[in-house]
VOLUM-774868 format. One record per residue (C-alpha): residue number from 1; residue in one letter; chain; z, y, x. Coordinates in nm, 3 decimals. Each point is the difference from the previous one (the first is absolute). Layout:
// residues N
+------+------+-------+---------+---------+---------+
: resi : resn : chain :      up :   north :    east :
+------+------+-------+---------+---------+---------+
:  NUM :    A :     A :       Z :       Y :       X :
...
+------+------+-------+---------+---------+---------+
END
This chain:
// residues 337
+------+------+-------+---------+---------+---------+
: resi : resn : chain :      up :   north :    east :
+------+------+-------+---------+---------+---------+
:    1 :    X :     A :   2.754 :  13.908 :   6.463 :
:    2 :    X :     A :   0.138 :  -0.155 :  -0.339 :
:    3 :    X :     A :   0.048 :   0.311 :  -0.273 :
:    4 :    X :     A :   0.377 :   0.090 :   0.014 :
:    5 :    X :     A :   0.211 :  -0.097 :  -0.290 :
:    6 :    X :     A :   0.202 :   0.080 :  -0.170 :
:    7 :    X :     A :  -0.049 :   0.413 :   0.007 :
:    8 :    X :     A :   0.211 :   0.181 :   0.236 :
:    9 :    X :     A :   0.210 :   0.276 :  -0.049 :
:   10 :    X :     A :   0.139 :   0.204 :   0.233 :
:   11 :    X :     A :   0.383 :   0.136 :  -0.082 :
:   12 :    X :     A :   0.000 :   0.314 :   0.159 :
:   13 :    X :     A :  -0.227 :   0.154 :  -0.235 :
:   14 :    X :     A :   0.010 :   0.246 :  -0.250 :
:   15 :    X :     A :  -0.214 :  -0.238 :  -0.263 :
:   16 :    X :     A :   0.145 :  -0.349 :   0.087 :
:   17 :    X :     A :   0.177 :   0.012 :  -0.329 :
:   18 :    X :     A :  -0.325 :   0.027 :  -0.151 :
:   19 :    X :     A :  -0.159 :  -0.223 :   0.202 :
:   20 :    X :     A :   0.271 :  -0.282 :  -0.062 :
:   21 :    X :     A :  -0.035 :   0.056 :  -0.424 :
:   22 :    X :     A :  -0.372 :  -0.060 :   0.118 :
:   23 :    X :     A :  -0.018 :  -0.305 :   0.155 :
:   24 :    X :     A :   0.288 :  -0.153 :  -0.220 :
:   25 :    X :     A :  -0.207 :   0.025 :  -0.283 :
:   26 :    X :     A :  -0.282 :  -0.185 :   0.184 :
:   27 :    X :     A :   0.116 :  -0.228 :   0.191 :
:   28 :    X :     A :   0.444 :  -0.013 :   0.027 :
:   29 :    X :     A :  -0.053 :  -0.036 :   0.357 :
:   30 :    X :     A :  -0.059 :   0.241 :   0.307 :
:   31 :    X :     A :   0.126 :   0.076 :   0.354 :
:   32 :    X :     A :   0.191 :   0.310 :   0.122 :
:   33 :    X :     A :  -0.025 :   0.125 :   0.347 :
:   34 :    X :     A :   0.241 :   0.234 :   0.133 :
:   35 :    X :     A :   0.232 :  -0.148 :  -0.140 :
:   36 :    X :     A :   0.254 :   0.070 :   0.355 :
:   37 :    X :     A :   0.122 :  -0.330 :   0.037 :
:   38 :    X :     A :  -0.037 :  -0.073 :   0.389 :
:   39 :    X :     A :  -0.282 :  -0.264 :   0.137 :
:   40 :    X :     A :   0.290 :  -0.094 :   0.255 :
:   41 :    X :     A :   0.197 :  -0.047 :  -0.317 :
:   42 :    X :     A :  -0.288 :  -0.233 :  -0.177 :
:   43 :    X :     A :  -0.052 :  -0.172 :   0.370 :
:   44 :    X :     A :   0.347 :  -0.128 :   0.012 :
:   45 :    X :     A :  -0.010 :  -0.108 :  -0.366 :
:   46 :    X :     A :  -0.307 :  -0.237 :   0.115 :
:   47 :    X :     A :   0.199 :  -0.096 :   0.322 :
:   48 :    X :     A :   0.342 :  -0.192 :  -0.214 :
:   49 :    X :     A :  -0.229 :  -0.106 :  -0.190 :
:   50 :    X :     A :  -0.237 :  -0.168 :   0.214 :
:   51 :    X :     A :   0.305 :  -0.154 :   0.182 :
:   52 :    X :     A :   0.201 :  -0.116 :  -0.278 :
:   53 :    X :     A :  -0.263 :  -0.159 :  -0.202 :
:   54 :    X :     A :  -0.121 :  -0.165 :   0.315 :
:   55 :    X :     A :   0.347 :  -0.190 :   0.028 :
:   56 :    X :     A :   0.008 :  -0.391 :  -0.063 :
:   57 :    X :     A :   0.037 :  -0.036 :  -0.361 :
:   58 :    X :     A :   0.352 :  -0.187 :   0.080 :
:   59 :    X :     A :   0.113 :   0.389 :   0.174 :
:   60 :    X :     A :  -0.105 :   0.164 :  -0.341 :
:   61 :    X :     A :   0.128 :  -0.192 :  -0.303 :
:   62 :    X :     A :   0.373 :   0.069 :   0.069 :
:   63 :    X :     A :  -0.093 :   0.337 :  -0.107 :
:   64 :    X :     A :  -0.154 :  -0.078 :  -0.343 :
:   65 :    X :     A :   0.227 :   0.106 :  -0.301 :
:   66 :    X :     A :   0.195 :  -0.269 :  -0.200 :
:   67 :    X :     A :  -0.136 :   0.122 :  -0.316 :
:   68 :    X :     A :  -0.357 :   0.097 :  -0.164 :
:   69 :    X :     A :   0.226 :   0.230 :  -0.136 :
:   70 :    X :     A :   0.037 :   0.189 :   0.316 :
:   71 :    X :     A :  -0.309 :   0.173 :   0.140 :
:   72 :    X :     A :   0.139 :   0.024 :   0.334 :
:   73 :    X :     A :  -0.038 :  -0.156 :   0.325 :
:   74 :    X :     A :  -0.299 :  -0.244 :   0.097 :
:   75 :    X :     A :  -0.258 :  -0.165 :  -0.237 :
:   76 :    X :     A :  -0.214 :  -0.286 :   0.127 :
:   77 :    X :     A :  -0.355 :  -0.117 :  -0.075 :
:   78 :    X :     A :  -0.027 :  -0.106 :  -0.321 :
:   79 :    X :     A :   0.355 :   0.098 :  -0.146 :
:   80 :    X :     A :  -0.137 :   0.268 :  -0.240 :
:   81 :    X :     A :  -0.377 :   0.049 :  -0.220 :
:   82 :    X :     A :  -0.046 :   0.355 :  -0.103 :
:   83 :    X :     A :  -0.295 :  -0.134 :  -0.238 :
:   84 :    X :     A :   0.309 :  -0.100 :  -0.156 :
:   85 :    X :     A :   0.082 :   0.266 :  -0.170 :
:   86 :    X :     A :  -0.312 :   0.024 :  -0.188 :
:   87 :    X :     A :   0.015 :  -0.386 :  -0.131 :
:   88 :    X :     A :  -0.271 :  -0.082 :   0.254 :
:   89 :    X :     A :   0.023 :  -0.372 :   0.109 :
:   90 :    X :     A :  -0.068 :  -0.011 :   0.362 :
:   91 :    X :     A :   0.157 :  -0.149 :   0.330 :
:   92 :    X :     A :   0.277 :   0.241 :   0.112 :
:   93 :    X :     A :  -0.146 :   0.237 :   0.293 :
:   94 :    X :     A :  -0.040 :  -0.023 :   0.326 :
:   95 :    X :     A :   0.224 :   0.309 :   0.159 :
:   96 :    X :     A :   0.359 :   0.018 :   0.162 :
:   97 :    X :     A :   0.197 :   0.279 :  -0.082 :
:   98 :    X :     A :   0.353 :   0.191 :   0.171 :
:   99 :    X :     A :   0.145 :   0.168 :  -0.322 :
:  100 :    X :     A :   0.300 :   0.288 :   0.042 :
:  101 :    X :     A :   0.128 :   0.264 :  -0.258 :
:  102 :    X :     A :   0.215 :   0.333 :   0.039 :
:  103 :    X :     A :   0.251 :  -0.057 :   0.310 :
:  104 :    X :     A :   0.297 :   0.168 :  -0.135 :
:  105 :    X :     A :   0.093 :   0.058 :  -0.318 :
:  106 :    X :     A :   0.146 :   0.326 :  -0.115 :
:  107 :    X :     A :   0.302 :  -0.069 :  -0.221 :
:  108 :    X :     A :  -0.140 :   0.023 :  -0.348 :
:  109 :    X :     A :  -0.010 :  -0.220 :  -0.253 :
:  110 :    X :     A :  -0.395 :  -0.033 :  -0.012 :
:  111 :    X :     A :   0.023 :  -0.138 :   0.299 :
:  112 :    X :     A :   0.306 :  -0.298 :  -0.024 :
:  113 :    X :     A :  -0.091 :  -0.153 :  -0.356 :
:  114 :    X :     A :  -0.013 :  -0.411 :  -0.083 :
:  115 :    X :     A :  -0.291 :   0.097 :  -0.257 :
:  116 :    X :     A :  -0.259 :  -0.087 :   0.290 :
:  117 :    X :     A :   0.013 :  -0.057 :   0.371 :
:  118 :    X :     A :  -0.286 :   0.302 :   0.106 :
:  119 :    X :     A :   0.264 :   0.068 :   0.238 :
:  120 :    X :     A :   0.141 :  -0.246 :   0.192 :
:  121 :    X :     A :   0.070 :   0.008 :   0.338 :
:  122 :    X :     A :  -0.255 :  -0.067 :   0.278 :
:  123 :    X :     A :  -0.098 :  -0.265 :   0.179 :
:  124 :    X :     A :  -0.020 :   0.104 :   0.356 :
:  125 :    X :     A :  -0.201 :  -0.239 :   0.255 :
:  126 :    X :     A :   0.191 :  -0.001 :   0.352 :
:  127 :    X :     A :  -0.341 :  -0.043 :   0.171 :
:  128 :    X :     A :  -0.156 :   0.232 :   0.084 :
:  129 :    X :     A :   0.327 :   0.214 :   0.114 :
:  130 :    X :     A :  -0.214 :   0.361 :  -0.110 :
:  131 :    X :     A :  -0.121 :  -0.165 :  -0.356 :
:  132 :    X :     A :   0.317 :   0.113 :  -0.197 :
:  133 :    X :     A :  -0.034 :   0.412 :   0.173 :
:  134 :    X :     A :  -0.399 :  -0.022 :  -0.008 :
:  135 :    X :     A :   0.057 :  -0.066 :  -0.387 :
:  136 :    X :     A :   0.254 :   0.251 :  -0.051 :
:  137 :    X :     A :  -0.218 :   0.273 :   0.096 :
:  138 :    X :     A :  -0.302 :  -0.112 :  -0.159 :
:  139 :    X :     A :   0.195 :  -0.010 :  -0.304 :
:  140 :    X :     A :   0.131 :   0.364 :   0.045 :
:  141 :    X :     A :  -0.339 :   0.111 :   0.087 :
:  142 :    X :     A :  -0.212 :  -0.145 :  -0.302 :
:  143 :    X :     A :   0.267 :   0.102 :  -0.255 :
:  144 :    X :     A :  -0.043 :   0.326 :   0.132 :
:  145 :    X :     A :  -0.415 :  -0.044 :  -0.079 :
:  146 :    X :     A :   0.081 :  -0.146 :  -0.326 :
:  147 :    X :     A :   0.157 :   0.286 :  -0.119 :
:  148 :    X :     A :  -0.265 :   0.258 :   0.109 :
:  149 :    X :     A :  -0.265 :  -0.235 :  -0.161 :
:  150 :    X :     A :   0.191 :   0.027 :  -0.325 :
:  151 :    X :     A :   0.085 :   0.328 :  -0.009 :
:  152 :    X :     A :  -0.374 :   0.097 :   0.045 :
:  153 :    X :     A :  -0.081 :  -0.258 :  -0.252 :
:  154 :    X :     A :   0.230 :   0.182 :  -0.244 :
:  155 :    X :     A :  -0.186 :   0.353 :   0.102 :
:  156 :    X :     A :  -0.311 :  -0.211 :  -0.087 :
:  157 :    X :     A :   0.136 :  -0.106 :  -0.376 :
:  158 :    X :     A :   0.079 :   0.388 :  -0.051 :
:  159 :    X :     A :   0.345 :  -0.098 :   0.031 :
:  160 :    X :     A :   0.296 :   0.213 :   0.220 :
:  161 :    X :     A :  -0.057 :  -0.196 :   0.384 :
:  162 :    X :     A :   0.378 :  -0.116 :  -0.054 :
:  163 :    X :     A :  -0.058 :  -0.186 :  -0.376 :
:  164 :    X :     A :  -0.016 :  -0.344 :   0.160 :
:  165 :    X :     A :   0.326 :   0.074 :   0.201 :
:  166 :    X :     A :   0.308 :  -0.046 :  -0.283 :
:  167 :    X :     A :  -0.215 :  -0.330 :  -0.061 :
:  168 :    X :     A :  -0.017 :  -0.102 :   0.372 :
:  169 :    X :     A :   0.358 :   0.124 :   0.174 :
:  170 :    X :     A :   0.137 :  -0.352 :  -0.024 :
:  171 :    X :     A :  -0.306 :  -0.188 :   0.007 :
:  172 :    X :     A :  -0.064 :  -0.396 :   0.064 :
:  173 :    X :     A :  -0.217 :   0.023 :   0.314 :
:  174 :    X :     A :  -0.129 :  -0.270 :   0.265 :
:  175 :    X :     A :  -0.160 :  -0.055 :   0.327 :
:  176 :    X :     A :  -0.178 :  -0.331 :   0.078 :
:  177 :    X :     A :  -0.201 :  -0.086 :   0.214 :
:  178 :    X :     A :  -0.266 :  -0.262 :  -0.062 :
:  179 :    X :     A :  -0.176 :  -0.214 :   0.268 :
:  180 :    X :     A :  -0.291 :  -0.197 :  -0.012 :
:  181 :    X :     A :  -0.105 :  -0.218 :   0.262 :
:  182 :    X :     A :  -0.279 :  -0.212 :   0.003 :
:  183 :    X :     A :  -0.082 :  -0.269 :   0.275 :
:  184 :    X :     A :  -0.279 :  -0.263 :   0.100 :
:  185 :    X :     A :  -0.048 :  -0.259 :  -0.247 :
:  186 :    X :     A :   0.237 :   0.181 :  -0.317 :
:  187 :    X :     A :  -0.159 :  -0.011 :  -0.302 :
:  188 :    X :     A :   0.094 :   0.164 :  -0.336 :
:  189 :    X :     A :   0.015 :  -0.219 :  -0.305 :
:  190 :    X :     A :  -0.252 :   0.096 :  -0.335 :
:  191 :    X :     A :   0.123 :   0.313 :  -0.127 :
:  192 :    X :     A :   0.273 :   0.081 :   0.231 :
:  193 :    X :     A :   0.009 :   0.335 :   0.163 :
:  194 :    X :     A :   0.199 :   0.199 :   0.309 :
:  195 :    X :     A :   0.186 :   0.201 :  -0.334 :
:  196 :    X :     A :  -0.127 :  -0.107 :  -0.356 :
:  197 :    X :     A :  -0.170 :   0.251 :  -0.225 :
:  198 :    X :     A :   0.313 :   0.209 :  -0.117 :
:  199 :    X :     A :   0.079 :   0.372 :  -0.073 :
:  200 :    X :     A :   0.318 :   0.157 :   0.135 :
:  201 :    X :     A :   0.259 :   0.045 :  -0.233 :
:  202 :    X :     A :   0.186 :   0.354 :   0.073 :
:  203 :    X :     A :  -0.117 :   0.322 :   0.031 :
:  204 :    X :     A :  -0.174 :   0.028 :   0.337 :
:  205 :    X :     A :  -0.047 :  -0.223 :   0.296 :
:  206 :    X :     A :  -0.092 :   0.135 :   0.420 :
:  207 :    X :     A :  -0.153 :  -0.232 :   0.142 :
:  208 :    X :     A :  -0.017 :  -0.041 :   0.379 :
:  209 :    X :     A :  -0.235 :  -0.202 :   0.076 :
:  210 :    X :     A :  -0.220 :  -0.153 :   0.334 :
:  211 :    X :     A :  -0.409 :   0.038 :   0.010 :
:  212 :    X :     A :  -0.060 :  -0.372 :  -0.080 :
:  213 :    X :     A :  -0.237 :  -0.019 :  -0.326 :
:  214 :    X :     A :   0.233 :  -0.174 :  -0.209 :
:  215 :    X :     A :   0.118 :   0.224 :  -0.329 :
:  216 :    X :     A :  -0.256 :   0.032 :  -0.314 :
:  217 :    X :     A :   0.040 :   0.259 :  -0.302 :
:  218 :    X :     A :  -0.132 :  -0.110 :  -0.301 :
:  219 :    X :     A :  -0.261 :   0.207 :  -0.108 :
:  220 :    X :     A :  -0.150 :   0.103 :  -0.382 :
:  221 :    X :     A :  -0.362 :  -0.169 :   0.118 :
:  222 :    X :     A :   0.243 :  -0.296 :   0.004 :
:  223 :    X :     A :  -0.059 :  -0.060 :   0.342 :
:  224 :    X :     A :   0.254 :  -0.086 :   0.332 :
:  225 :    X :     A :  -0.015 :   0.315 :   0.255 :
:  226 :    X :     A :   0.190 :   0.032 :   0.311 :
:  227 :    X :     A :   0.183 :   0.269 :   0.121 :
:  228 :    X :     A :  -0.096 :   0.132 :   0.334 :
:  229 :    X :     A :   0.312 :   0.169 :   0.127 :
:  230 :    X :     A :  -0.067 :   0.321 :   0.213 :
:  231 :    X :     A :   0.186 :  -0.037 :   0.343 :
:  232 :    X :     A :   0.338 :   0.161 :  -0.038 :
:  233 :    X :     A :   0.033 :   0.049 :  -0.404 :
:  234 :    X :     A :   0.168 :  -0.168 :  -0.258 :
:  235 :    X :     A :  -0.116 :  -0.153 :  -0.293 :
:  236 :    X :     A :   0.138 :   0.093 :  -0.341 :
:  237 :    X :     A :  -0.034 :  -0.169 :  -0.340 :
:  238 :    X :     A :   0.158 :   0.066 :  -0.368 :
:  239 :    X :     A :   0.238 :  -0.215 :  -0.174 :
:  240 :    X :     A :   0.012 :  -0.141 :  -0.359 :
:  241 :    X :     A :   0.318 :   0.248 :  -0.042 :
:  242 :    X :     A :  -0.223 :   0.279 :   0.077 :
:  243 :    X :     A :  -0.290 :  -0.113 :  -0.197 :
:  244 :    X :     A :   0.219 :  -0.042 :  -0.277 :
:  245 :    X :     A :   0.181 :   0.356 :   0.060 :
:  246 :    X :     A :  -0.339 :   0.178 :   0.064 :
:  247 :    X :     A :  -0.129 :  -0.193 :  -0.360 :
:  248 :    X :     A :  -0.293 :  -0.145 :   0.224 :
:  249 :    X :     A :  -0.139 :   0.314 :   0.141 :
:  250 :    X :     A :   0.103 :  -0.170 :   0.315 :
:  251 :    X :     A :  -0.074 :  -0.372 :   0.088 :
:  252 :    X :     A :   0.180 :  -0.278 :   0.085 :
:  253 :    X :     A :  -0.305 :  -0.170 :   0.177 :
:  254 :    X :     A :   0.001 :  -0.403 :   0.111 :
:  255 :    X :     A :  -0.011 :  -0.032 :   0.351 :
:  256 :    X :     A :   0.027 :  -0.340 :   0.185 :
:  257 :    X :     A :   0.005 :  -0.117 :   0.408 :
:  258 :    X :     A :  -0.266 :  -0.267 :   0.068 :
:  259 :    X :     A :   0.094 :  -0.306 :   0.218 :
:  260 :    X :     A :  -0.011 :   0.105 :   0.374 :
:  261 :    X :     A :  -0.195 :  -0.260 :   0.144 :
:  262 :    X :     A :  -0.155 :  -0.087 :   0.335 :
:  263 :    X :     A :  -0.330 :  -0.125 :   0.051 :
:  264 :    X :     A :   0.056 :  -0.046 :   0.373 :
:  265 :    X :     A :   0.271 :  -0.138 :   0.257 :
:  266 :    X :     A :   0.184 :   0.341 :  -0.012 :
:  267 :    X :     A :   0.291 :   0.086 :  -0.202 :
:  268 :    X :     A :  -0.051 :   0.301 :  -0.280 :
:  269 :    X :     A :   0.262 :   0.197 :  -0.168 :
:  270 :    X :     A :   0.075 :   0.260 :  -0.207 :
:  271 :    X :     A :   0.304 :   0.213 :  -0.074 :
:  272 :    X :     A :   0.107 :   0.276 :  -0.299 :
:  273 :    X :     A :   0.303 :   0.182 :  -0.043 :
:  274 :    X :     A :   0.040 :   0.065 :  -0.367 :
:  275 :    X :     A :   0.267 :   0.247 :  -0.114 :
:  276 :    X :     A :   0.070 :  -0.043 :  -0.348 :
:  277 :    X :     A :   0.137 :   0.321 :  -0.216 :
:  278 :    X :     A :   0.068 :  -0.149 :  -0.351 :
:  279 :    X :     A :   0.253 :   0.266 :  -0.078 :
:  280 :    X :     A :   0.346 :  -0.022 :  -0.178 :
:  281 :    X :     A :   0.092 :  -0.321 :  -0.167 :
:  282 :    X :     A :   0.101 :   0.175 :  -0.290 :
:  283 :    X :     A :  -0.265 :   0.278 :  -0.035 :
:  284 :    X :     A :  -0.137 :  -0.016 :  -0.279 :
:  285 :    X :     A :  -0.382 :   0.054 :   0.008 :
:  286 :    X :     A :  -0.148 :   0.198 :  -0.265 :
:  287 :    X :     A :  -0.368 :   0.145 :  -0.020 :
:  288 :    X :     A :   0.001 :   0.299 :   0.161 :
:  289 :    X :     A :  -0.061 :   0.295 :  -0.243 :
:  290 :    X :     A :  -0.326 :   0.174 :   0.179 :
:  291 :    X :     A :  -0.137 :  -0.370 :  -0.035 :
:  292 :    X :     A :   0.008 :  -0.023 :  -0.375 :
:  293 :    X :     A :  -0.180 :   0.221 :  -0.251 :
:  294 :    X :     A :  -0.090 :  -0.021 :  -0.378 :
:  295 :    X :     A :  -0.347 :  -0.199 :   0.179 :
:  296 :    X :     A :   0.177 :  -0.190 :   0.147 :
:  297 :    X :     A :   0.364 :  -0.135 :  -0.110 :
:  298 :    X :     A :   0.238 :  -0.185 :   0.214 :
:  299 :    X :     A :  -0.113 :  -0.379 :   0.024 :
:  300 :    X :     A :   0.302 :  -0.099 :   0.122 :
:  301 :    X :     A :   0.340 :  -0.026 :  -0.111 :
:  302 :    X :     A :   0.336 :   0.116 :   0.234 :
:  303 :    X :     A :   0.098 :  -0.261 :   0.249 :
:  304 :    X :     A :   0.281 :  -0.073 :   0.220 :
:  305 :    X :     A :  -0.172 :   0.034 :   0.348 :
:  306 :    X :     A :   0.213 :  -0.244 :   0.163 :
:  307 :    X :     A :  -0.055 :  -0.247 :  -0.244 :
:  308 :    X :     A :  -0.351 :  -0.042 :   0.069 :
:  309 :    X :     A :   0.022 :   0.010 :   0.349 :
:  310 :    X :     A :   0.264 :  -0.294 :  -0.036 :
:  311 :    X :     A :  -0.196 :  -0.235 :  -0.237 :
:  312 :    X :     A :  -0.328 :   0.028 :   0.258 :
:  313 :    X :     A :   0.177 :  -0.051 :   0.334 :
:  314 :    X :     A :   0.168 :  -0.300 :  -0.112 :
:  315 :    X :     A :  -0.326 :  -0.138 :  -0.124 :
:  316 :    X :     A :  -0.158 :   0.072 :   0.263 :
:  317 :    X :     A :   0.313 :  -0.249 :   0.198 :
:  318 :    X :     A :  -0.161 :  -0.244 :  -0.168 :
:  319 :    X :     A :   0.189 :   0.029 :  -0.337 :
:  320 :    X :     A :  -0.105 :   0.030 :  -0.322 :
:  321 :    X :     A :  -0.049 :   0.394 :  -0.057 :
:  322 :    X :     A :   0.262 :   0.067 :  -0.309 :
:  323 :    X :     A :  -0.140 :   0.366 :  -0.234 :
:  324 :    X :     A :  -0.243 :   0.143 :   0.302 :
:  325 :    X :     A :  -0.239 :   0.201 :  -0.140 :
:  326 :    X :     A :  -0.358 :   0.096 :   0.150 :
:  327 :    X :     A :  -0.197 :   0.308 :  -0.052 :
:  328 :    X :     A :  -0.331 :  -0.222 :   0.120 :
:  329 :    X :     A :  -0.143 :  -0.045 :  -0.380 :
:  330 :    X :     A :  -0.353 :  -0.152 :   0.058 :
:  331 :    X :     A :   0.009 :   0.064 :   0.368 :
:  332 :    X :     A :   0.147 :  -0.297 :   0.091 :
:  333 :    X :     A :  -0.329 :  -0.224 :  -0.058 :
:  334 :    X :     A :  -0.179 :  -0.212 :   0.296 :
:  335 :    X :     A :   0.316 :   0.029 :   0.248 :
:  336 :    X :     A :  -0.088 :  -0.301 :   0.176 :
:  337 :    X :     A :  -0.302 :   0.041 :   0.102 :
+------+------+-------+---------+---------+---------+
END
């Protein structure tokens, strides 16, 4: 049996704040386990998925946004590179991807601006009939996690457990799911990968995700290591917001999918359910103050959260990326290999 990893950490108890400052030092990745999202839940999430994605492509188009702009809706092969948004040139990857964002908006200006369009409407598929209700309580369910995860994380920075909250009540948020399918005689081109080497850009990401061997962490021995998802958790990583807030005590860590690729006449595939917290659009992210000391000064200056976020995803849409920043420093060497 492969080592499991990243570390897990169970919710329920009484150290998991500890245990979370621990392994975001190390690593900016690990999986939580009672967590209380349902497997029924997670099971039906696989379901739409498996049956949308398994539509013609002619059935799924008509539900792709009209604008890079607009993260919403479906994505085909090849539409977006995440290596993108760390100037890597490589063939755009390999994945398809259902994209949706907060369902109703609560009438407050955060939320009905022109400055960016982080909350556009959905994009609903018709087919399959549950997709749109499956969704809907997914969302519901991992926002829920989200904000346990970060108010333990807070408890872990020495912080009150509600500090993030004033930065995260009206926060830009997603749910996509990716799938990648591979099947007899697909090949991937030099360099081109299931998701590129990228970090996320917010503040925390829950990851649902299948037990194909598919998603590598970067590592400090510079080397590619999968994650081995324990049956029934989720899989958490930190965000350049974070790393950025936390004044790299945490880590921001490269991750990237490999091509999922047959070797035989069957058909493989892999899916992951991302939900991406990247907190207000106007927060503005500051070192925290138990991260900075006369030792060791703030290394970054204050940033407009959404900002950030913006200039990556579009970049990531195969744009040019316009003032994102990265917290990778030297990290980013040998990312294609």
């Amino acid at each position: 049996m492969p080592e499991v990893f990243p570390p897990v950490v169970d919710l329920s108890l009484p150290d998991a704040p500890a245990q979370i400052d621990r392994v975001c030092r190390d690593v900016g990745f690990f999986q939580v386990v009672e967590h209380g999202i349902e497997q029924s839940l997670t099971d039906s999430v696989f379901d739409v998925a498996d049956r949308f994605f398994g539509l013609p492509l002619s059935a799924k188009l008509p539900w792709s946004s009209d604008s890079p702009e607009v993260e919403r809706g479906y994505s085909a092969k090849g539409t977006e590179g995440l290596g993108y948004t760390l100037d890597l040139e490589q063939p755009p990857d390999l994945f398809e991807a259902l994209t949706f964002g907060r369902e109703v908006l609560p009438d407050d200006s955060a939320f009905h601006t022109t400055e960016h369009s982080f909350f556009a409407p959905n994009i609903w598929p018709t087919e399959p009939t549950e997709l749109r209700s499956t969704m809907l309580a997914y969302w519901d369910a991992a926002q829920a996690v989200v904000h346990r995860i970060t108010g333990l994380m807070a408890t872990g920075l020495d912080l009150d457990p509600d500090y993030f909250e004033p930065f995260t009540d009206k926060a830009v948020e997603a749910v996509r799911i990716n799938y990648f399918e591979g099947r007899p005689g697909d090949k991937a081109a030099t360099n081109q990968f299931g998701i590129g080497p990228h970090t996320d850009y917010g503040i925390v990401t829950v990851l649902l995700t299948d037990q194909e061997p598919a998603l590598q962490v970067y590592t400090d021995s510079g080397e590619w290591r999968y994650v081995t998802p324990v049956p029934g958790a989720l899989v958490v990583n930190v965000g350049d917001l974070l790393s950025r807030w936390t004044n790299d005590r945490w880590r921001s860590t490269l991750h990237r999918v490999v091509p999922v690729l047959t070797t035989d006449n069957s058909v493989r595939r892999r899916r992951s359910v991302p939900f991406f917290h990247e907190g207000n659009f106007d927060a503005l992210i500051e070192c925290l103050p138990t991260c900075v000391s006369d030792d060791n000064p703030a290394r970054y200056g204050p940033i407009r959260g959404g900002e950030h976020v913006h200039a990556k995803t579009m970049s990531g849409r195969l744009l040019e990326a316009a003032g994102a920043e990265s917290t990778l420093g030297d990290r980013a060497q040998g990312l294609t290999t």
